[in-house]
Structure formats: structure tokens, C-alpha cells
N, C-alpha and C positions, 0 to 999 in steps of 0.2 A: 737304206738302199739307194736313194737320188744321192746319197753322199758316195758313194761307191762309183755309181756310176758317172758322174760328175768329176771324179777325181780320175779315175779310166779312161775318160774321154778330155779330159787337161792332157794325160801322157800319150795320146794319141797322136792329136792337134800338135802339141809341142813338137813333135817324131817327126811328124809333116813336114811343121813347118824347117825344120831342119834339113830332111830331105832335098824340101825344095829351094830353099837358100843355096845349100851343095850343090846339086845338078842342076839346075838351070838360072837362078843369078848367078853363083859366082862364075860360071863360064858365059856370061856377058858381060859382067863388069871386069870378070880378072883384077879385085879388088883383095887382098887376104886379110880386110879390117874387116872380112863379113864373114872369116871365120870367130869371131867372136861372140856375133850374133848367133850363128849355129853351135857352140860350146853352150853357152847362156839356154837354148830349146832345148840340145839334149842333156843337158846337166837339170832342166824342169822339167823334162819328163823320165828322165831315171826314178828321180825320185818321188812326183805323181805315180807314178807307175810302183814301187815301193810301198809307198802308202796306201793304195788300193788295194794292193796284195793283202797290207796288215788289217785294215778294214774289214776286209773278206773274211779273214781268219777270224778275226775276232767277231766280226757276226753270227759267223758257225761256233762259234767257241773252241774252236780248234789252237788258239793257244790262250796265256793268260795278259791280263793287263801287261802295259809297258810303258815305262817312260817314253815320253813327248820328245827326245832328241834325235838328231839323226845316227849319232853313231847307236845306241840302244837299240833302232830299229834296224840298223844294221846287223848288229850284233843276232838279235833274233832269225833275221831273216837266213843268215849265214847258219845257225847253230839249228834252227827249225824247220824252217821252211824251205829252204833251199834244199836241203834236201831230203823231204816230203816228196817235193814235186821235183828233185833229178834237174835243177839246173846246176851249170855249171861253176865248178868250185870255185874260180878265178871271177865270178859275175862281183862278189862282192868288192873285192879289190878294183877292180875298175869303176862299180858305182861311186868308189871310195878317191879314186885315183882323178875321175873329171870333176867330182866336186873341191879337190885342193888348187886341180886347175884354176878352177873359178875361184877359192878362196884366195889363192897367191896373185890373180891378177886383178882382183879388186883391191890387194894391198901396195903391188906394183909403183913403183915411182916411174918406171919407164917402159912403154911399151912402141911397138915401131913393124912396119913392115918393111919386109926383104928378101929380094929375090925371089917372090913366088910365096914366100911365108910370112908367117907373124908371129914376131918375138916378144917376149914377153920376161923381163927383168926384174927378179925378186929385189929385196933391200940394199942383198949381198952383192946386186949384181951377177947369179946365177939365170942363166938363161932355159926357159921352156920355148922350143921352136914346134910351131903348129906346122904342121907339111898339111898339102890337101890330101895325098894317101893314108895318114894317119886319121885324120877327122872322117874320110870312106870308110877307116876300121873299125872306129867309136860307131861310126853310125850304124854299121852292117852289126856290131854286137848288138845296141841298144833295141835295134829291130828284131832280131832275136827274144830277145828280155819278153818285148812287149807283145810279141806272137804268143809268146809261151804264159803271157799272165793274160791273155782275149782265151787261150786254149782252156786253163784253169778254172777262167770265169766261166765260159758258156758249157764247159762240160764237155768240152769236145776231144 
């Protein structure tokens, strides 16, 4: 149970901290290298929050064992549990979509800000551009997510 909730409270903090990286430093710094720090919080608490979820489940016994990876618990979450509890069908794909974020800019040879954004340069040379309206969209989804897995937990 302290693993539960320890891990709920990881994807909370993370959501926070995101939050407030977004709304109130980066409109002091007007910095867009601190959107990276906020991809990094909500890409760790998507998936705290994920993992909580499976925890949950399998403390009630509500589903069976599963591999330790993250697409696995994906895959579960999308095929079981997601729609158990009525989230929406497109949650996995985006939990899926900010974590490649994260994967291709830790492989990144080049990353650079501009004009308001921050770009981010695969091997190829393919560009991912962070806008701050897009990272308001990630955020306002992931608050969602994590409204609806506080709802699941407490019974509400």
C-alpha cells in the first residue's frame, strides 16, 4: 500500500512541478530550455501515474501479472484498464508519444532554442519543435489522467 501511494504521490509532485515550471518561471525567464525540464516532470509523472494505476490493479487482483517494461504496461493499460475505468482511447498514445519525445532528445545530437521554442534535432536531422501552447496541451491532458487515477483511487 506505501508503494501505491508513494508512487501516486511521485506523479502528483512531478504534475506540480510541471505546472509550475509552465505558469509561472517560464513567464519570468522567457527561457524555452525550461521546456525540457517540464517534458522530463510530465513524462515522470505519466508514467508514476501508470504505474500506480497497475499496482492498484494488481493489489485488488483485478488483473494478472505483467512484465516489468513500459510498453507491456502499456499495452495492459490500453487493452484493460483503460477501458475499465472510460479513459480516453487516445491517453495511450500520447503517454506513448511524450515518452519518444524524451527518448529521441536524449539521443539528440542537436538541440537549440528559437524564436519562442525549442527544437530538438534527431540523427536525421528531423526536427521536433516544442511550442509553449503544445506543452499547455500535454499538461491540461496529463491533469486529466491524473484527476481520473486520484478519482479511481479514493473511490470517488
Amino acid at each position: 500500500m506505501e508503494d501505491l501511494q508513494f508512487k501516486f504521490k511521485d506523479a502528483v509532485d512531478s504534475l506540480k512541478r510541471s505546472s509550475h515550471m509552465l505558469h509561472v518561471t517560464y513567464p519570468l525567464v522567457k527561457d524555452p530550455r525550461l521546456f525540457i525540464g517540464i517534458m522530463i516532470n510530465l513524462d515522470k509523472s505519466l508514467k508514476s501515474g501508470l504505474d500506480s494505476l497497475l499496482y492498484y490493479e494488481r493489489m485488488y487482483k483485478k488483473i494478472n501479472p505483467y512484465p516489468d517494461d513500459f510498453i507491456s504496461k502499456l499495452e495492459v493499460f490500453r487493452k484493460i484498464i483503460g477501458v475499465r475505468y472510460n479513459f480516453d482511447k487516445d491517453l495511450p498514445q500520447f503517454i506513448l508519444k511524450i515518452d519518444q519525445i524524451m527518448k529521441n532528445r536524449k539521443k539528440a545530437p542537436v538541440e537549440f532554442a528559437k524564436n519562442g521554442n525549442f527544437v530538438i534535432c534527431d540523427v536525421d536531422y528531423r526536427t521536433k519543435i516544442l511550442k509553449p501552447e503544445e506543452i499547455k496541451e500535454y499538461l491540461s491532458k496529463a491533469k486529466v489522467f491524473i484527476l481520473q487515477l486520484h478519482n479511481i483511487m479514493t473511490g470517488s
